[in-house]
N, C-alpha and C positions, 0 to 999 in steps of 0.2 A: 469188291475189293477195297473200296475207298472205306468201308466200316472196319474193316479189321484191323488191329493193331499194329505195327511192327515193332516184336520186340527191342530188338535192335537200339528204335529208337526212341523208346519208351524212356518217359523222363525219371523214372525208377534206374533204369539202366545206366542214362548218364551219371548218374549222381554214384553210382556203383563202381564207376571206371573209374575215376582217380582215388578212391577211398583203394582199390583191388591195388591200383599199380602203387599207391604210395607204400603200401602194407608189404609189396613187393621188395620196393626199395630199400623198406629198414631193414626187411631180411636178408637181403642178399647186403646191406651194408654190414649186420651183425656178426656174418656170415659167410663174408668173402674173405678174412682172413684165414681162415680154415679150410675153406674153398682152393685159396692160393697155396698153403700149406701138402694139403693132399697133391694139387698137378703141380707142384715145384718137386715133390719127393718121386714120382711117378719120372716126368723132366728128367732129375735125377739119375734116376737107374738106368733109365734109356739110355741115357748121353753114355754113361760109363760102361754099357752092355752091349752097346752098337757100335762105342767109337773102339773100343778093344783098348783103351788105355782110359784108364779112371782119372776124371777131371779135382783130383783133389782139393782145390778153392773153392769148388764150386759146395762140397759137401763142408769145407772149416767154414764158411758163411753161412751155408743152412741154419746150424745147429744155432748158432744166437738168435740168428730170426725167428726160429720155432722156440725158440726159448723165451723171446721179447714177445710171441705173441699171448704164450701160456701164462706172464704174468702179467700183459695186460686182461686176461680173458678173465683168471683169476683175482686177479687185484681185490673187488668187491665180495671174493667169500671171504675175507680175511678180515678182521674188523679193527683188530690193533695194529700201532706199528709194529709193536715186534713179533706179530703172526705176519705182516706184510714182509717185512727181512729176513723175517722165514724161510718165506713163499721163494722170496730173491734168493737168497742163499741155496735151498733146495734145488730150482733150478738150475742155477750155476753149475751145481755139483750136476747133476744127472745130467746134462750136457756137455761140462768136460771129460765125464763118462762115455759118453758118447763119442769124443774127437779123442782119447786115448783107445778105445776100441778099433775105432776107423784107421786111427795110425799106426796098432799093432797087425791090421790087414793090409798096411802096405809096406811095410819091414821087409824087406828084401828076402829073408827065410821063410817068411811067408809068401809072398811072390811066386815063390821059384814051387810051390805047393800046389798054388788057388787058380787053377783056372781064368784067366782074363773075363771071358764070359759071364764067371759066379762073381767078379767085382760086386757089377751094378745089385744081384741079388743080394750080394752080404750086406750092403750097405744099404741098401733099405728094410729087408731086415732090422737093422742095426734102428736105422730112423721109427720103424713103425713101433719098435718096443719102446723109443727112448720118447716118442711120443703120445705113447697110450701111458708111461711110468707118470709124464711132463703132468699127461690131462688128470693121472690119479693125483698127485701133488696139488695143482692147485686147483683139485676139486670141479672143475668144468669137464663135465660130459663131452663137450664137441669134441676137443682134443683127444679124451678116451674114443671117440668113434674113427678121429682121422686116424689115430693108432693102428685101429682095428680094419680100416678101409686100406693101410699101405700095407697091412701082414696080408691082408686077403690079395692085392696085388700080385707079390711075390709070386706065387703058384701060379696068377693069371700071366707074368711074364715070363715066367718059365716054361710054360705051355707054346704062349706067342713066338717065344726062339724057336723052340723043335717047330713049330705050324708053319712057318715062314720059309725053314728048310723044305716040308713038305709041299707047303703052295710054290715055292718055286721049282721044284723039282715036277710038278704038275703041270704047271706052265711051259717048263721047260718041254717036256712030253707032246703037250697041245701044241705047242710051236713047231714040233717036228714033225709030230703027224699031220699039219696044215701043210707044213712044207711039202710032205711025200704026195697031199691031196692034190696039190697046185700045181707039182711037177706029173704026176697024171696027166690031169684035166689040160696043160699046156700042151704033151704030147698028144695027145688025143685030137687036137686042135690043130696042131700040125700034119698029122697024119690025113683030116681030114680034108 
């Protein structure tokens, strides 16, 4: 045993571990704004799907932070300043696009329409297109992907609402038929 190596601690390996974890670090530093992006719009839906009344702040704040992120992400494809106040301008716009949408779905004749429940879906919705439009604008892929990762949501949270109903309604059933088990097995106990 004493001949054989251990990987582990082969001095190849140490020298591998902080080169692996720093390469880590830039990624996820490069990379956690779109990281945050995606679970802040996901957050999002939730909040306004669960709570049955849409946290409106919470989505007029989004839209500049996914805005401020897509023109720092973008900033570097653009090489002029006036492709840069472009980029600025574009955004703007297709974000105040975005909070005149969200506002016209909560207009009181609209209300009295939309299901409480479809809130949090319209409004991410709303988010994942204005953020796949954001990522086309200023030319950064990530952004087109978190676009495409909060449209893919949708469906998966609309799914989770109806499943929830089911898993509780399942639960519900288990708990009564343990009950009926337990009040058995107690008379049976007594009896005997």
């Amino acid at each position: 045993m004493s001949g054989s190596s251990d990987v582990s601690t082969s001095p190849d390996s140490l020298a591998d571990a902080p080169a692996t974890t720093s390469r880590f670090l830039r990624w996820l530093a490069h990379d956690l704004p779109f990281i945050l992006m995606l679970v802040l719009g996901v957050i999002g839906a939730s909040w306004t799907s669960f709570m049955g009344r849409p946290a409106v702040w919470y989505w007029i704040v989004l839209a500049p932070v996914f805005g401020l992120v897509c023109i720092v992400a973008g900033w570097n494809n653009f090489d002029t300043p006036r492709e840069r106040v472009g980029l600025v301008l574009l955004q703007a716009l297709n974000w105040t696009a975005f909070l005149i949408a969200m506002y016209l779905l909560f207009l009181p004749e609209v209300r009295g329409v939309v299901n409480d429940n479809a809130d949090g879906l319209s409004l991410l919705t709303l988010l994942a297109l204005g953020t796949f439009v954001a990522g086309l604008l200023a030319r950064t892929w990530r952004a087109c992907l978190v676009g495409g990762f909060l449209a893919l949501a949708v469906p998966a949270m609309a799914w989770l609402e109806q499943a929830v109903m089911v898993l509780a309604l399942g639960a519900l059933a288990l708990v009564a038929f343990g009950a009926v088990v337990w009040r058995i097995q107690h008379r049976r106990l007594r009896v005997a």
